[in-house]
Every structure is written in structure tokens, then in C-alpha cells.
matplotlib code that plots the C-alpha trace (Angstrom):
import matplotlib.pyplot as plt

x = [10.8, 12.5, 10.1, 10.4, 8.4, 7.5, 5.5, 3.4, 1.2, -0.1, 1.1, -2.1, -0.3, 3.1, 1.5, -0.1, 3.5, 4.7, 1.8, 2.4, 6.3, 6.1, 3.8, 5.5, 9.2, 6.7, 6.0, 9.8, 10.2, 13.1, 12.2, 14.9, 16.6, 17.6, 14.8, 17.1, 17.5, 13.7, 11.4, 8.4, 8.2, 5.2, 3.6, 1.9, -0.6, -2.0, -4.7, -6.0, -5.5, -4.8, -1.3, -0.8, -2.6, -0.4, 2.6, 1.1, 1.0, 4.2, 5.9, 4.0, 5.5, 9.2, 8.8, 7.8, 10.7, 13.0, 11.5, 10.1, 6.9, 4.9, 2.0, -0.2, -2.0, -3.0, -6.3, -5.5, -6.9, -9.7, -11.2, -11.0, -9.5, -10.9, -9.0, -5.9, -6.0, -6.8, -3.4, -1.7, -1.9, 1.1, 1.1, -1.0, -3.4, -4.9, -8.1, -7.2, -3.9, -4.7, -5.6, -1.8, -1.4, -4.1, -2.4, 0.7, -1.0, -0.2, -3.4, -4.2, -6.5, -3.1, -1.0, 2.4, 3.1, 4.4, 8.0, 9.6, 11.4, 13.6, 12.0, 9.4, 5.8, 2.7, 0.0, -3.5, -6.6, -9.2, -10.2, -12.1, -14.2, -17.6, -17.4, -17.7, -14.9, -15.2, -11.7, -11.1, -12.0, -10.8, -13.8, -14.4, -10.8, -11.2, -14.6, -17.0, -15.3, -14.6, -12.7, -10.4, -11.5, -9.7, -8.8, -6.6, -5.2, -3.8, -2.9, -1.1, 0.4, 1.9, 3.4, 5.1, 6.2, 7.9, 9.5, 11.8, 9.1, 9.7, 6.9, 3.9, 2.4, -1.4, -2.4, -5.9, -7.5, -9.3, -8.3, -9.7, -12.7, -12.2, -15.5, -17.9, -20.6, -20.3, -17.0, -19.4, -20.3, -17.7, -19.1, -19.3, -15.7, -14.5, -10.5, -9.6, -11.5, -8.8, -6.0, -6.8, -7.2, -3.6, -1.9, -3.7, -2.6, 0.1, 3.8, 5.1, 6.8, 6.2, 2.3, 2.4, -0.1, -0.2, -2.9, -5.9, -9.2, -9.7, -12.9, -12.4, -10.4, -12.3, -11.6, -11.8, -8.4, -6.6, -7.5, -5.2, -2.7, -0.2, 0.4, 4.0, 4.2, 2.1, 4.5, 3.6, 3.2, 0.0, -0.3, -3.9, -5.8, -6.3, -6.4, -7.3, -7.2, -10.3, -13.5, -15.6, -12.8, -13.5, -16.9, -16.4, -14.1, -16.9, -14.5, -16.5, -14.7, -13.6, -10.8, -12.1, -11.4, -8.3, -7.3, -8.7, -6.6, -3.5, -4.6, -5.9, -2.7, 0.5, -1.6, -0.9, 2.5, 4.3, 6.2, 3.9, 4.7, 1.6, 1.9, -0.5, -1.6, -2.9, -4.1, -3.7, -5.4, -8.9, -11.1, -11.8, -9.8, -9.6, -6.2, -8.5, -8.7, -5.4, -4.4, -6.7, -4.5, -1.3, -2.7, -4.1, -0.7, 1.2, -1.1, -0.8, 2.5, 2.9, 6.3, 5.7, 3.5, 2.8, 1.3, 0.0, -1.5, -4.8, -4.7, -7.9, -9.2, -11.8, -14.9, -15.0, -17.1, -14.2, -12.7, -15.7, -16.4, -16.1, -13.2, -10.9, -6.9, -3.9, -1.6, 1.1, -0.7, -1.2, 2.9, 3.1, 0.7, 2.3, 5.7, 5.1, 3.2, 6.1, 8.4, 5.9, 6.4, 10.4, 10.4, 8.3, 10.2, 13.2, 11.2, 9.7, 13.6, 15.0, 12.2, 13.5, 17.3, 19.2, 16.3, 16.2, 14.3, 14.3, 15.4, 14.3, 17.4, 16.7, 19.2, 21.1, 22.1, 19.7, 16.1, 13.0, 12.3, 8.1, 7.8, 9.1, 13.0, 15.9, 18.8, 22.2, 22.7, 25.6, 23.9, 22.6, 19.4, 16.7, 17.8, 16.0, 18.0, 17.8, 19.6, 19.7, 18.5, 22.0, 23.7, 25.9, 22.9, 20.2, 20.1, 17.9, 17.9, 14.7]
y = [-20.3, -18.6, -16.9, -16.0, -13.8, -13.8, -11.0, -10.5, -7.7, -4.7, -2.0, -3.7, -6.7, -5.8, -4.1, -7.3, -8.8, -5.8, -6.5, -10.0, -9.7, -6.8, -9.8, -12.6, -10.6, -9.3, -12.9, -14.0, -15.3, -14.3, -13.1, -13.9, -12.4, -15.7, -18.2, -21.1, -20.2, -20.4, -22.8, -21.4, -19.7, -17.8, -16.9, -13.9, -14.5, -12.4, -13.2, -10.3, -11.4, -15.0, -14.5, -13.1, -16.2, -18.6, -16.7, -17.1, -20.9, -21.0, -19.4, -21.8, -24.7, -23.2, -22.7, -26.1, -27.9, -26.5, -28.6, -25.9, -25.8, -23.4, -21.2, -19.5, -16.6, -13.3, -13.0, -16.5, -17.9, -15.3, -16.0, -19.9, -21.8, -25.0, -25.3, -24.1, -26.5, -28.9, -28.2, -27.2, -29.8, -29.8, -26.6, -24.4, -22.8, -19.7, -18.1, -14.8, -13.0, -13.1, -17.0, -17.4, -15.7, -17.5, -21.1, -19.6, -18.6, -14.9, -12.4, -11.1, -8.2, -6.6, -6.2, -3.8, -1.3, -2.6, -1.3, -1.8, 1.0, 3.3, 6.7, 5.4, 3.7, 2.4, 3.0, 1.8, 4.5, 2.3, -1.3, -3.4, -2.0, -1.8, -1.3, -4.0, -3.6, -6.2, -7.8, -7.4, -9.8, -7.7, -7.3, -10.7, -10.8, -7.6, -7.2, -4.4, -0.9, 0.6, 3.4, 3.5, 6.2, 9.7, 9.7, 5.8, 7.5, 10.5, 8.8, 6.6, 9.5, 10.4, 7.0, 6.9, 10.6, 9.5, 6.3, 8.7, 8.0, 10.9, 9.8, 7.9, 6.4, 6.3, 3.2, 1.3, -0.8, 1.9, 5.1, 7.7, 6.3, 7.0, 8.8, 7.3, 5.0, 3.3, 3.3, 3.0, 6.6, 9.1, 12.4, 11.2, 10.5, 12.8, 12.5, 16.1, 16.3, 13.6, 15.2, 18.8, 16.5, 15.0, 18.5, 20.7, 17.5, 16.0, 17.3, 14.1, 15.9, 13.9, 12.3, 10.2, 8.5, 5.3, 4.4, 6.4, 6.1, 9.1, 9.7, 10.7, 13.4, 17.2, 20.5, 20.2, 17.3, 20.0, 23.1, 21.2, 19.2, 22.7, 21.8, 21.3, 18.4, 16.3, 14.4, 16.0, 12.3, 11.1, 7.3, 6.8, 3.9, 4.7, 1.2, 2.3, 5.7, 4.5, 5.7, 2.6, 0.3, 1.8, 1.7, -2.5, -2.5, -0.5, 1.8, 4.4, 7.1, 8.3, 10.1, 13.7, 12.6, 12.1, 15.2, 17.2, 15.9, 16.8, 20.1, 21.1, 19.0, 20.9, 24.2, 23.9, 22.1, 22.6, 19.7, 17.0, 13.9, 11.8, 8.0, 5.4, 1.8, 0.6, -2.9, -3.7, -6.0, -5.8, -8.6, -6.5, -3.8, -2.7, -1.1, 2.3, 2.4, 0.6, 4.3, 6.2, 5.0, 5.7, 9.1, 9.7, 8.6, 11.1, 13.7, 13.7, 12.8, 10.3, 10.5, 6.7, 3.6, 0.4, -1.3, -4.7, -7.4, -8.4, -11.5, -13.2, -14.2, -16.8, -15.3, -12.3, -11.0, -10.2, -13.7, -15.0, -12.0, -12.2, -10.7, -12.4, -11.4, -13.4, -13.3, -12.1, -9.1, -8.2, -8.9, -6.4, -3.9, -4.1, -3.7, -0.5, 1.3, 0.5, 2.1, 4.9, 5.0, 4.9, 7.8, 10.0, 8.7, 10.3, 13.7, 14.3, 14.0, 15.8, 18.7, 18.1, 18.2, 21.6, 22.1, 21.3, 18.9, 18.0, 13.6, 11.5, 9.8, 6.1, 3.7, 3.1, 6.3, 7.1, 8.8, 10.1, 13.3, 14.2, 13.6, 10.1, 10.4, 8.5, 10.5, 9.7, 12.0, 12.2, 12.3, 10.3, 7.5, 9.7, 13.2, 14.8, 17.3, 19.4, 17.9, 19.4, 17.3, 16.4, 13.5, 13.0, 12.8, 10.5, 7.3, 5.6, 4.7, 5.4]
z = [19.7, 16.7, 14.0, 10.0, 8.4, 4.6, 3.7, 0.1, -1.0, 0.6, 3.1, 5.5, 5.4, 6.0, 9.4, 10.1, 10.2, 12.4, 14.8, 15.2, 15.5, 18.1, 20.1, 19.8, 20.5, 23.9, 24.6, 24.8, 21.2, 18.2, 15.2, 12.9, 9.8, 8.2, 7.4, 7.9, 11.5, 12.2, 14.0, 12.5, 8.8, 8.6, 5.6, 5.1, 2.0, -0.5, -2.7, -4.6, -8.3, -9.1, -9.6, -6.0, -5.0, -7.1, -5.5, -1.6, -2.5, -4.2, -0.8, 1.5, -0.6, -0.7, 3.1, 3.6, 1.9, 4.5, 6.8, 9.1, 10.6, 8.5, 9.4, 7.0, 7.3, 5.8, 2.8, 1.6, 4.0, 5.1, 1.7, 1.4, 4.9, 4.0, 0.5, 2.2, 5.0, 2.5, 0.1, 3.1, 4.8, 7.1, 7.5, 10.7, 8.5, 10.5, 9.3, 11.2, 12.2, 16.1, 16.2, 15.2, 18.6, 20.4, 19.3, 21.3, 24.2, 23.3, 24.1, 20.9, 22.7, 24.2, 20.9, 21.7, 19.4, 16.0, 16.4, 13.1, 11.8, 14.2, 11.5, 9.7, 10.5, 9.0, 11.3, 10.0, 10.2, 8.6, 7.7, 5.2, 2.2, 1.0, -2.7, -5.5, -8.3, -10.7, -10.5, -6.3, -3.7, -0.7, 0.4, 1.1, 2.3, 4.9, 6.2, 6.2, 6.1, 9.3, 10.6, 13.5, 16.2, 15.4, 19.4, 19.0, 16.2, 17.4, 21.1, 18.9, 16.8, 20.3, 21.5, 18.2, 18.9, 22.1, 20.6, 18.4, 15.0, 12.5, 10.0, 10.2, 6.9, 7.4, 5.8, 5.2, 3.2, 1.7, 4.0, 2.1, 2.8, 6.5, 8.6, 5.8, 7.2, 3.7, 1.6, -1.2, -0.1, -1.1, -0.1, 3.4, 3.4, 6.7, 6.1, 6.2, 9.1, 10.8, 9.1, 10.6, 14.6, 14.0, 12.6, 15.5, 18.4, 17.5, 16.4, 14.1, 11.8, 8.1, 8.0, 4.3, 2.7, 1.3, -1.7, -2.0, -4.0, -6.1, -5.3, -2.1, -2.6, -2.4, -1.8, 1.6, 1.4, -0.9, 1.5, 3.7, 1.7, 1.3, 5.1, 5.0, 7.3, 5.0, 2.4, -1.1, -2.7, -3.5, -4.7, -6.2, -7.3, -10.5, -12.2, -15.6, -18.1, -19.8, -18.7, -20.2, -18.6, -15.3, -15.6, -16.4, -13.6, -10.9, -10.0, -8.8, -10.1, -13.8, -15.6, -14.9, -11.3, -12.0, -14.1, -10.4, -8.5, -10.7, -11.3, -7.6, -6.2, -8.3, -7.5, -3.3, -3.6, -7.2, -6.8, -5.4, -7.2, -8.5, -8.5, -9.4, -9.6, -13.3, -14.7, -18.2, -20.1, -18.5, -19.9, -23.0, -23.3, -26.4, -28.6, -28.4, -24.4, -24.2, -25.6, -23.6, -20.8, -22.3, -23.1, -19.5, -17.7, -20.2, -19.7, -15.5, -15.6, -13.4, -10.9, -10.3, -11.5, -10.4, -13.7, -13.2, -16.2, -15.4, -13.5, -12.8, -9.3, -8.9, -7.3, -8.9, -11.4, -14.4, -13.7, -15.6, -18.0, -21.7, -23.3, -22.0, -23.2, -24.3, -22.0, -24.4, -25.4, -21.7, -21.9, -24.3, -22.9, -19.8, -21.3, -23.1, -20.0, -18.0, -20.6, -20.1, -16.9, -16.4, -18.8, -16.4, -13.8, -15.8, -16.1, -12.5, -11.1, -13.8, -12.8, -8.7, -9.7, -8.1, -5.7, -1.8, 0.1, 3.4, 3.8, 6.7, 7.4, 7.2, 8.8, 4.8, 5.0, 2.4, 3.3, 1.1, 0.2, 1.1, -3.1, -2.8, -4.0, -2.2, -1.6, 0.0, 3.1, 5.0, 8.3, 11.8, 11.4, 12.5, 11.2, 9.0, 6.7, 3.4, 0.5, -2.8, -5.1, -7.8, -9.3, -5.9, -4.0, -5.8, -4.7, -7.3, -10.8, -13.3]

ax = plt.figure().add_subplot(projection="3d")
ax.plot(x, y, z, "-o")
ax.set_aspect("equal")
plt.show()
């Protein structure tokens, strides 16, 4: 049979898809490029914020008027099967990724390696999370927090060595977490401990992370993040410059946390770029900490954001708070942090221009440096090269 993928939200959920494709390719089956070629469209759901959940439904819907057989899986339905099965009704609604496989007689205990990039691959370290934000539902979504065994990771750290892989994304629901017998409990967090196994074993030569909570993040990360193999980008979950914002939101960390990191990160590696994740228009949010945000992403400097209006999800605890905002101030608060953000954009590759990086090589002919900046390199899939970063080279607007 002859399978599409369409994939929303997270890293986690695009490895889900890798998974599942690796199996069903092992099985005998095609995984497509074009939709319209498919037997089967499945749909890969998110349902973090309300709107993600609007989108997940929107794409099951599109996916069914091309008269394919649909299968949905993914958060959406972890969180509420019976409504999906109920609005989804022609569809193969799945409550978990490896029933899809069990419904094709696939064994969903045996997955191959997810094979989806010939440089670059996401390789999940932890799962689930304990804490309690105010606007999040993953919880209910992924399951307790639990961290993969620091011996599967490295053995798999060394079957992606042999496959050819030159960097490995470490990815999780909330991986900075990892080693913590709570998530809740950020001074257990045992990361640098797994980072120092996988430098001292293994030989991949980029290790990049995807988001990580601030809290997490000690001494004890930044004693080892001037290794050179370990991409100087750091994307954190920031969510909010206000202090009494996070504190609505349960964060479970502040701004000063924030500030750290920025100032212990640029000390070990000058030109680490700092990204971030930020909500505006939390139920409440006044002009005042509306500022204190603007102010805060100024003051760090953000080389990238990913700014998001408050959408509210039912089930959680800010979906029903007072405060609630008009949607076209959240427009317009939105709007200006994003101008914000392209600006900085502007200013952390204008600080990189006439200096040299080294470029994973993607298969474009355009690779990232370890800071996070797509260059054009005139070289093999694979390679990995120094570029100077100049106006030939960029390969990205801002």
C-alpha cells in the first residue's frame, strides 16, 4: 500500500512520522511524496493550543475530500479519541502511534531506525512531562516524564554513526529534564551528565539541541557547552519576559533565568545564538508586561523567535481564566514582537558576517552553521566545510 504523511507541530512529532515511515517502508509499503498518489493519508495531529487543534481537524477534513482513506493520529487523539472518532468518522482514528502499526500487522516492538535525512537526525532522549503550565495539555497528551537509558542513546548515537549521520538533534518533550525522577524537579535534571557519556563514546561530529526549559540549565550544562562539537544554538522555552506572566503561566522558571543563560552562554562560545519560543496575549497580560517582554527579548538579543498569540485549549487552566484578550490586540502584539524579532535577526547575522563556520552540507546544497545560519556551499551532501559567513554565501532572508 502507498502512504502520505502530513505532519503538525513539534520536533517529537515529526520523529513519530520518521518512526512509522521507516516501519511501514520495512514492511514492504511506499511512502510517497505526492498525496494524490496515496492509498492512505495519514495525519499527524497536534493539539497543544486550540488553534493547533483547529488546524489537526482542518487537515483531517482536507485529507478526506480526496477520497483517501485517512488515519489520524498524533496528541489529538491521545487527549480525546472518542470525540475524534466521533467527528472523524470515516476516518481510522488511532489513540497511539504503534496501534496504526498493529492495524497493519506491523510489530510495533521492532521499529527500524527512522532513516530520514542522509546528515541530519532527530533522535529522542526523553518523553512526556510532569509539570503543570497553565495553558499546555502535553502532559495529558505525552505521559509521565521519562528518560530514555544513556546506553540506547549512545548505541544509537553509533548506528547513526555508521549510517553516514553527521548530526543528531536530541529532541524530547521536555529533554532538559532528562535523569530527573520528576520534570517538576529541576535540580535533579542529570543532562550534562549524558552529554559528557555521548562526547567521551561516541564520535558524531555536530550534537544539537532542540527546545529546552530554562530551568534546567546550570553550571554544570555550561562547563560543557564550549565543547566544540555541540552546536552553539540554544532554543529555550521561554514563553514570556514577564515575571508575573510566568508566574500565571506556572512556568517554573523567571526572567533572571533567563538573563543566566545569556550571560554564562556568550562567555563559553561568543557567538552562540539564543532563540526562543514566546506567547502573547496571555489571558491578562497587561500593556506593562506586554513591554517587559519586548524589553527582555531586546535585552538578550534573541538570534531567532518563534512568537505565538495565545490560543486557548480546552482543558486547561488559562482557557477558562479571566482576562481573557481580543484577538486583535493579540494581532497586534504579535505583530510588533515579530518586528522585534526580524530586526535581531538582522543584528546576530550582521555580528556572524566575515567570520568562518563550519556547514553541514544538506542535500540543497545549502547546510547550517552550529549557530543556526543557512549558507550556500559549494560542496558534496554530507561534507561538512568552513564557509565564511558574506552576502554570496547566506542563504536566508531576515
Amino acid at each position: 500500500m502507498k502512504f502520505y504523511f502530513r505532519t503538525l507541530g513539534c520536533k517529537m512529532n515529526w520523529l513519530d512520522t520518521a518512526r512509522l515511515s521507516a516501519a511501514l517502508h520495512e514492511a514492504g509499503h511506499t511512502i510517497v511524496r505526492e498525496e494524490e498518489e496515496a492509498e492512505y493519508v495519514v495525519v499527524n495531529t497536534c493539539t497543544v493550543t486550540g488553534e493547533a487543534d483547529r488546524k489537526s481537524r482542518q487537515t483531517v477534513n482536507a485529507a478526506g475530500k480526496l477520497q483517501k482513506q485517512v488515519a489520524v493520529i498524533g496528541c489529538g487523539p491521545k487527549v480525546e479519541h472518542e470525540k475524534w472518532q466521533q467527528q472523524a468518522n470515516d476516518s481510522l482514528v488511532f489513540s497511539h502511534e504503534h496501534a496504526l502499526l498493529d492495524h497493519f500487522g506491523i510489530d510495533s516492538e521492532k521499529l527500524p531506525f527512522p532513516l530520514n535525512s542522509r546528515t541530519r537526525l532527530p533522535l529522542a532522549i526523553q518523553h512526556g512531562c510532569d509539570n503543570a503550565c497553565s495553558f499546555c495539555i502535553t502532559r495529558v497528551a505525552r505521559g509521565r516524564h521519562e528518560s530514555v537509558n544513556s546506553s540506547e542513546i549512545v548505541e544509537q548515537f553509533k548506528q547513526a554513526e555508521q549510517l553516514g549521520i553527521r548530526e543528531i538533534i536530541l529532541t524530547g518533550i521536555n529533554l532538559a529534564a532528562w535523569g530527573s525522577s520528576d520534570s517538576r524537579r529541576a535540580s535533579e535534571s542529570r543532562l550534562p551528565v549524558l552529554l559528557e557519556k555521548i562526547l567521551n563514546e561516541t564520535s558524531m561530529p555536530r550534537i544539537r539541541f532542540s527546545s529546552l526549559g530554562p530551568e534546567y540549565l546550570n553550571n554544570d550544562f555550561f562547563d560543557l557547552f564550549s565543547e566544540s562539537r555541540l552546536c552553539d544554538y540554544l532554543h529555550l522555552s521561554v514563553q514570556s519576559g514577564s515575571q508575573t506572566v510566568l508566574e500565571r503561566m506556572r512556568r517554573g522558571h523567571g526572567v533572571d533565568e533567563i538573563h543566566y543563560i545569556a550571560e554564562a552562554a556568550r562567555k563559553v562560545r561568543p557567538d552562540v545564538a539564543l532563540a526562543c519560543d514566546m506567547i502573547v496575549g496571555f489571558p491578562g497580560e497587561t500593556q506593562q508586561e506586554f513591554a517587559e517582554t519586548m524589553v527582555l527579548s531586546q535585552t538578550v538579543g534573541f538570534a531567532k523567535m518563534h512568537v505565538f498569540p495565545f490560543s486557548p485549549r480546552s482543558g486547561t487552566a488559562a482557557a477558562e481564566a479571566a482576562g481573557q484578550l481580543d484577538n486583535t490586540l493579540k494581532k497586534e502584539r504579535s505583530s510588533a514582537l515579530r518586528q522585534l524579532a526580524r530586526s535581531m535577526r538582522k543584528v546576530f547575522i550582521d555580528s556572524q558576517m566575515g567570520k568562518r563556520h563550519e556547514v553541514l552540507v544538506e542535500s540543497s546544497g545549502t547546510g547550517l552553521t552550529g549557530n543556526y545560519i543557512r549558507l550556500h556551499v559549494d560542496a558534496k551532501e554530507g561534507d561538512i566545510r568552513s564557509t565564511v559567513v558574506d552576502e554570496t554565501t547566506l542563504a536566508e532572508r531576515y
